[in-house]
N, C-alpha and C positions, 0 to 999 in steps of 0.2 A: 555240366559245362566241360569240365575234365575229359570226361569219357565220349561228349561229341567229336570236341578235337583231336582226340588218339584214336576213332572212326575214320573220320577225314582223315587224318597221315596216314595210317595203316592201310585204308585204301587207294591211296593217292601211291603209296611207296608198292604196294604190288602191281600196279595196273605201271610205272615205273621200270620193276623188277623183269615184267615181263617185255616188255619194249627192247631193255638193255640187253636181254638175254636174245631175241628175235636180231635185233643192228647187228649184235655178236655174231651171228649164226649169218647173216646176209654177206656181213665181211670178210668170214672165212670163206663161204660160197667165191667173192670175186678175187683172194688170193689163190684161190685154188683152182683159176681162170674156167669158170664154169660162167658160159654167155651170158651177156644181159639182158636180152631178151627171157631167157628161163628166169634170171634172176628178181627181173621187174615180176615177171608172171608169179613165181615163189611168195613174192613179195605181195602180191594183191592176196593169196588166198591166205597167207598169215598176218594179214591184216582185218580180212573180213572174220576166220577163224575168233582171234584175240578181241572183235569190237562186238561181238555177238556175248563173248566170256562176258565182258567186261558190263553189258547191258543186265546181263540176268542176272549175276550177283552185285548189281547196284555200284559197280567199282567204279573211282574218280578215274575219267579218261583225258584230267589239261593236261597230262607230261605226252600224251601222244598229241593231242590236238596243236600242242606246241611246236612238235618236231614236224609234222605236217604245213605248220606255218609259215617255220622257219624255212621249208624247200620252198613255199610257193614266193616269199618274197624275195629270196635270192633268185629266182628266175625271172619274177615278175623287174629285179632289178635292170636285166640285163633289156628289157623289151623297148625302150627309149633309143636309146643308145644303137638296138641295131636296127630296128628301122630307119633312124634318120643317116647313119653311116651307110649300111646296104642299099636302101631304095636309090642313093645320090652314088654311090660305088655303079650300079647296077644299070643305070641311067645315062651316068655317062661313059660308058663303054658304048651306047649307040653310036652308030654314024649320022642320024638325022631323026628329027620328032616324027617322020610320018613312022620310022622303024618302030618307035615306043606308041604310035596310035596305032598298028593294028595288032602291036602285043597285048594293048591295053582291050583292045575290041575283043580279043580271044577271050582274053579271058573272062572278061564281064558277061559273055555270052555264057559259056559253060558253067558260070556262077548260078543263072539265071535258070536255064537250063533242065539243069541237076534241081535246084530248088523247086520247079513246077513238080517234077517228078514227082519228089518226092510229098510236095502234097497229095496226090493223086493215090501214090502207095498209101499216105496215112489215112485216105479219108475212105479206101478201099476196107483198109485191114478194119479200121473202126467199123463201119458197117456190119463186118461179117462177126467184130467180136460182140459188139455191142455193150461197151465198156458202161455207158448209163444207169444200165438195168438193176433195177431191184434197189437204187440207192435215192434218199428222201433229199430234198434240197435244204439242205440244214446246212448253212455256211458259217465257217469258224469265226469265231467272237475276234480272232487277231488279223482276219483280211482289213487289207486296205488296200484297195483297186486305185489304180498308178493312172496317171491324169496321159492323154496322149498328146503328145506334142507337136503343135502346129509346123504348118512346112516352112512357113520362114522362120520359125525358132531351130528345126534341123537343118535348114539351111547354113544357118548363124553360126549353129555350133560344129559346126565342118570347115566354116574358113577361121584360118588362124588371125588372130589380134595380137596375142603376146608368144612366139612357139614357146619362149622359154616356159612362161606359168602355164601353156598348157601342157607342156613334159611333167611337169611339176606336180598337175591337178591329173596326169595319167589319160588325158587325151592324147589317143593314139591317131585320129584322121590328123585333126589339124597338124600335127607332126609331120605324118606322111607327106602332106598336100605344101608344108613347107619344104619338106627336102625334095619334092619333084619341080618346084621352082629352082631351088639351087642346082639342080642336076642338069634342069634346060637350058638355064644361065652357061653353064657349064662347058655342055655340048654348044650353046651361041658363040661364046667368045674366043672357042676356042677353033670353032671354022674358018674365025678370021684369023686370030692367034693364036696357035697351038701353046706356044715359048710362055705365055701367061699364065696360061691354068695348068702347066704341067706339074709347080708343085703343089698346087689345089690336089689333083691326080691323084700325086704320088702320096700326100699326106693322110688321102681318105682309103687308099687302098693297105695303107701300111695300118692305119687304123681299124679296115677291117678284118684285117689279119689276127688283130689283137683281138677281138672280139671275139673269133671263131674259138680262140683258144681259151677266154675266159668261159665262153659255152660249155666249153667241153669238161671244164673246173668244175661247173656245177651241176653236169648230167651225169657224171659220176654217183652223186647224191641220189640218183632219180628212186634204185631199188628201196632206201630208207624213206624217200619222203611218199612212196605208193604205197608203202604199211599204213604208215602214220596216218596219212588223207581218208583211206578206206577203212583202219581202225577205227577212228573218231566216228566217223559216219554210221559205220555198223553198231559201236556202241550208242549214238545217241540217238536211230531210229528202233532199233533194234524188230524183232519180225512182228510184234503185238502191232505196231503202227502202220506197218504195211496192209495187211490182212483186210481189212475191208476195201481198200480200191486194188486188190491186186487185180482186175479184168484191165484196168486205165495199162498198168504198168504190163500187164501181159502185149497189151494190145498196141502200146507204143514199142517195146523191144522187139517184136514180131517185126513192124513197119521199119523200125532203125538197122534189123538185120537185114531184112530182105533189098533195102536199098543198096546197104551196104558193101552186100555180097553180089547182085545180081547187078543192079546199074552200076557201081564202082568197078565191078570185077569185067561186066560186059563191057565199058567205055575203055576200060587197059586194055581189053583181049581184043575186042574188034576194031579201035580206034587207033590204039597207041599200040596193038600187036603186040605184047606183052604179056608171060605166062599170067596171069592173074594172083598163081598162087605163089608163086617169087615175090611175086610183089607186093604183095599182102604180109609175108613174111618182113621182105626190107624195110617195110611201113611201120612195122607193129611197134619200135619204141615214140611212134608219134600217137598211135591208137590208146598204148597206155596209160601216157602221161596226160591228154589229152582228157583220158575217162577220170584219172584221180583227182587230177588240179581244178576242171568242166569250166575253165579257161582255153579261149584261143588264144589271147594274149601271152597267155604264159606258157601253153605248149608251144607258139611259134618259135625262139629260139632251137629246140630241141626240131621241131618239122624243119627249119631249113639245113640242120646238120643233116635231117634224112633226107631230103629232097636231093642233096647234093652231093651228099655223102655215097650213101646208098644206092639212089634212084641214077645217080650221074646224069643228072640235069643239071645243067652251064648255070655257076653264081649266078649269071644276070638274067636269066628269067627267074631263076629262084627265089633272088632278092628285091623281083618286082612283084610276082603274084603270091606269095605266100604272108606279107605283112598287108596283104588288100583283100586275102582273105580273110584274115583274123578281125578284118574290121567289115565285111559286106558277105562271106558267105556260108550262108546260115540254113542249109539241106534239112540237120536235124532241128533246130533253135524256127525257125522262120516256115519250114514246110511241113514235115511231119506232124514237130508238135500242135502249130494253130488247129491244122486240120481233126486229129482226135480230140481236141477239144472241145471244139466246134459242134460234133456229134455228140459226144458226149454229155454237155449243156442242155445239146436240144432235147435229149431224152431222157434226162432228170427232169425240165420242164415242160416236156411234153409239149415242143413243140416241131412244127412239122418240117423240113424241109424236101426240096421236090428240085429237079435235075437245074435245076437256072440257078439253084442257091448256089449248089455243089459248082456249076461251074465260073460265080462268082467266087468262091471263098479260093480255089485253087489261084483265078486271077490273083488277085486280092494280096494271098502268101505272097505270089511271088514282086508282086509290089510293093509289099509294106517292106520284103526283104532289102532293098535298096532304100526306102526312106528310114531305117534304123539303124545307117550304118555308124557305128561310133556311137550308140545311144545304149546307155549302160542298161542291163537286163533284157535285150533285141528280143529273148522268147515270148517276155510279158507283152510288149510292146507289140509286137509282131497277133498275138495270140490278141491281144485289146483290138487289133485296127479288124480283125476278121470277124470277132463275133461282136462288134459294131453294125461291121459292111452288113453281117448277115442278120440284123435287130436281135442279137439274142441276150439275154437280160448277162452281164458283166459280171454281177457276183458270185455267178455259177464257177468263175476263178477261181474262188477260193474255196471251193469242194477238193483243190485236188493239190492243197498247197502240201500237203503231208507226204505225198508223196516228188513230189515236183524236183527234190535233190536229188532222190535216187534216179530219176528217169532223164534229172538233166548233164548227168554223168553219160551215157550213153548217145544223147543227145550232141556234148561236145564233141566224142570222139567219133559221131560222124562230120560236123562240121570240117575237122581239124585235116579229119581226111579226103576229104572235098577237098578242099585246100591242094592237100596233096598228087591227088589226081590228076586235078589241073593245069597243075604244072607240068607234070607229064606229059598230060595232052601239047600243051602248047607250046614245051621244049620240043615234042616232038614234028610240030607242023613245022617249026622253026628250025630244023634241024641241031639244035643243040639237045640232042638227048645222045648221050654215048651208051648206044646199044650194045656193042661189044665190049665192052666196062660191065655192064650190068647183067649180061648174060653169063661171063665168063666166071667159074668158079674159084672164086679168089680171098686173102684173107679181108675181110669187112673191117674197113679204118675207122667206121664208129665204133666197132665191137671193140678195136684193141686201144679207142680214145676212150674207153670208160670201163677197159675192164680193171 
């Protein structure tokens, strides 16, 4: 009994030893004003480095999985708070609701969009990889296939009843869809009376002022909590568990980059005239945090410091399309993934599909993408409603639950960056994108808010 528990501390205080000594070494990197960008980066590889150790010689990894935690609920804190202060900041700086319909039309289009695409890309790449092959339909003993929820139940749970219990219960639509009532209110009463809502105004923008700065309190953290997130992960799949689906994981990171880089980089460069690769750069602390946390909720804070920071897209498109992305636009979660799933299923059970499927299930993604907005696990959900559409037996889900965390890591950080995009795009049709801000080589206010 003795010598189990001085096992456990022993391994529990190196796996500890080495965290403390890694924080050490990240802290010195940002006194020593080395970017954070490198620093986040530094930070993912000694993280993956340290969870691989820690997998092979059996070491206890809760002192990282804890510090990992500990970042994602201090950011997960701030996610309440600025959707309802931003969307109602953002809103009512309109001068009239048709202004905010056809920002809202932009951007729900390029949501939709991008999401067809990117079905199309995954159900490409799968074909050519043929992630299926060679693997027996033996589904793990721990699946439990998730029920799909009818459309007047997602109806339901989109309008608000109580906002407060649902900030509380971490429903993010009902939030949103209350503070863009207060925000129209806002903009109504205050066409007729300005003198009335002006300290409504002045109290939500003083408020979001305060917000930006507690953001920035806590993306300071981001390079510690990127070890931590991808530590734990690395150590608790470690590469023995990968190894048989690695063609799924081949076959979806192939589709996740090639959208990534080719329709995200083509829609900045042709659309929005924008170097692609600047921008990909300015991007990259919403890519990263994005891939650790494989929350969009909880990367949104951190994407709208870049959206606005960085990108110099005007707070009020920023603070309207990036909290409607985190809750509706789902490229990697809703298009890619259903689609390799889809194939993959079929060709575990051998069964067939033929060009009318394919151009059901492409529909289909970008369908279910909008009835999951705000329904917690949108990939499952998303992936349930396509190989339904397409009769393909369900439990073939859970062939690929093993690896499903690693691949939904890449998955958010395309989402997150969608997001991204979009905004761009639509500061830009709207003319609030400040292209000579973002072109001009100057020092970066995110860089020196978190170095």
């Amino acid at each position: 009994m003795k010598n189990n528990l001085w096992t456990a501390l022993e391994t529990n205080w190196v796996s500890l030893l080495v965290s403390i000594v890694i924080i050490g070494v990240l802290y010195f990197m940002a006194k020593k004003r080395i970017g954070f960008g490198y620093r986040v980066l530094i930070a993912l590889g000694l993280g993956l480095i340290a969870g691989i150790v820690f997998n092979s010689y059996k070491l206890d990894y809760k002192s990282v999985s804890t510090i990992g935690t500990i970042y994602v609920n201090l950011i997960k804190m701030l996610v309440m708070p600025l959707v309802f202060v931003l969307v109602i900041n953002s809103i009512a700086q309109l001068s009239s609701i048709g202004q905010l319909r056809k920002i809202g039309v932009k951007t729900i289009t390029w949501f939709l969009v991008t999401t067809g695409i990117a079905a199309i890309i995954g159900l490409i790449i799968a074909l050519i990889v043929d992630p299926g092959s060679g693997i027996e339909a033996a589904v793990p003993k721990d699946y439990k296939p998730r029920d799909i929820p009818t459309f007047s139940q997602v109806i339901l749970d989109l309008v608000p009843s109580n906002p407060v219990s649902d900030a509380a219960g971490g429903k993010v639509v009902p939030v949103l869809i209350f503070a863009v009532f207060v925000a129209i209110a806002i903009i109504h009463v205050g066409s007729k009376k300005p003198d009335v809502v002006a300290p409504a105004k002045a109290l939500i923008q003083s408020l979001a002022q305060i917000m930006h700065q507690v953001v920035k309190y806590v993306i300071r953290l981001t390079p510690y909590g990127v070890y931590a997130l991808v530590g734990a992960m690395a150590a608790r799949y470690g590469l023995e568990t990968l190894a048989p689906l690695v063609k799924i994981i081949v076959a979806s990171y192939i589709a996740l980059i090639l959208h990534f880089v080719f329709v995200f980089g083509g829609l900045v460069s042709l659309v929005a005239k924008v170097n692609p690769i600047k921008f990909f750069k300015k991007a990259y602390p919403t890519v990263a945090v994005a891939f650790t946390t494989r929350s969009s909720y909880a990367t949104l804070p951190v994407n709208l410091e870049v959206i606005t920071k960085r990108l110099r897209v005007s707070p009020r498109i920023a603070s309207f399309v990036a909290p409607l992305g985190a809750t509706m636009n789902f490229n990697g979660c809703g298009g890619i993934w259903p689609a390799i799933v889809a194939v993959f299923v079929a060709k575990v059970y051998n069964v067939q599909l033929g060009l009318s499927d394919y151009i059901v299930l492409v529909l289909v993604a970008v369908i279910s993408s909008i009835g999951v907005a705000g329904v917690p696990g949108p990939a499952t959900i998303s992936t349930t409603v396509v190989l339904t559409a397409l009769g393909l037996p369900l439990e073939g889900m859970g062939l690929v639950i093993a690896v499903e965390s690693v691949i939904d890591m890449g998955r958010t950080a395309v989402n997150a960056t969608g997001t991204t995009v979009t905004s761009l795009l639509v500061a830009n049709a709207e003319g609030e994108f400040d292209r000579a801000s973002f072109d001009r080589d100057e020092e970066d206010p995110l860089e020196t808010s978190v170095a």
